[in-house]
Structure formats: structure tokens, C-alpha cells
N, C-alpha and C positions, 0 to 999 in steps of 0.2 A: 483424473481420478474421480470417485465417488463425489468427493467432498465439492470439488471445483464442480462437476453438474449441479449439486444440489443449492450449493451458495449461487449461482449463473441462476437458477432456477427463483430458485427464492426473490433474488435482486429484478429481473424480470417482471415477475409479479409483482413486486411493492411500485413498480411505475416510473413513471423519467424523472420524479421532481427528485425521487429516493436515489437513480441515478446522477442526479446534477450534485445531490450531498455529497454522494463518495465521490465524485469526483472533486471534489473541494477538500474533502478530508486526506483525499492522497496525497493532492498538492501542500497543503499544510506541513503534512507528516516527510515529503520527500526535502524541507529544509532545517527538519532536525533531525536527519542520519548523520552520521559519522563518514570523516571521508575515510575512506579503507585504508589508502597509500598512506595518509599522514599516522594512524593507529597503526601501523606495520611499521615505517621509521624511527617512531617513539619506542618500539617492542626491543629493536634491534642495539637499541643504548643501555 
């Protein structure tokens, strides 16, 4: 989509150190989601 060139664009330009952050900040962020399976079996009671 639009948005994904422009954010791809954007992140590009700001450089590797700005890539090294979000990649830090994803890992962060990926061990407080929710596990799906366990929010589905709590639905189902």
C-alpha cells in the first residue's frame, strides 16, 4: 500500500542506527501481545 512505501521510505532515510531502534522496539513490543489461543479459551467460558 501507500502507507507501507512511505513508512519503508521514511525508515530508509533516517539510517541503520534508526533501523537498529525499531528493531529493538519490536522485540520489546512482541513480549507483551496477548497469546491469541489463551484469549479465545477464556471467550469460550
Amino acid at each position: 500500500t501507500v502507507i507501507d512505501v512511505l513508512a519503508t521510505g521514511f525508515t530508509l532515510r533516517r539510517g541503520a542506527k534508526f533501523r537498529d531502534n525499531l528493531k529493538r522496539v519490536k522485540e520489546a513490543l512482541k513480549e507483551s501481545r496477548f497469546d491469541k489461543q489463551l484469549l479465545n479459551l477464556s471467550d469460550d467460558r
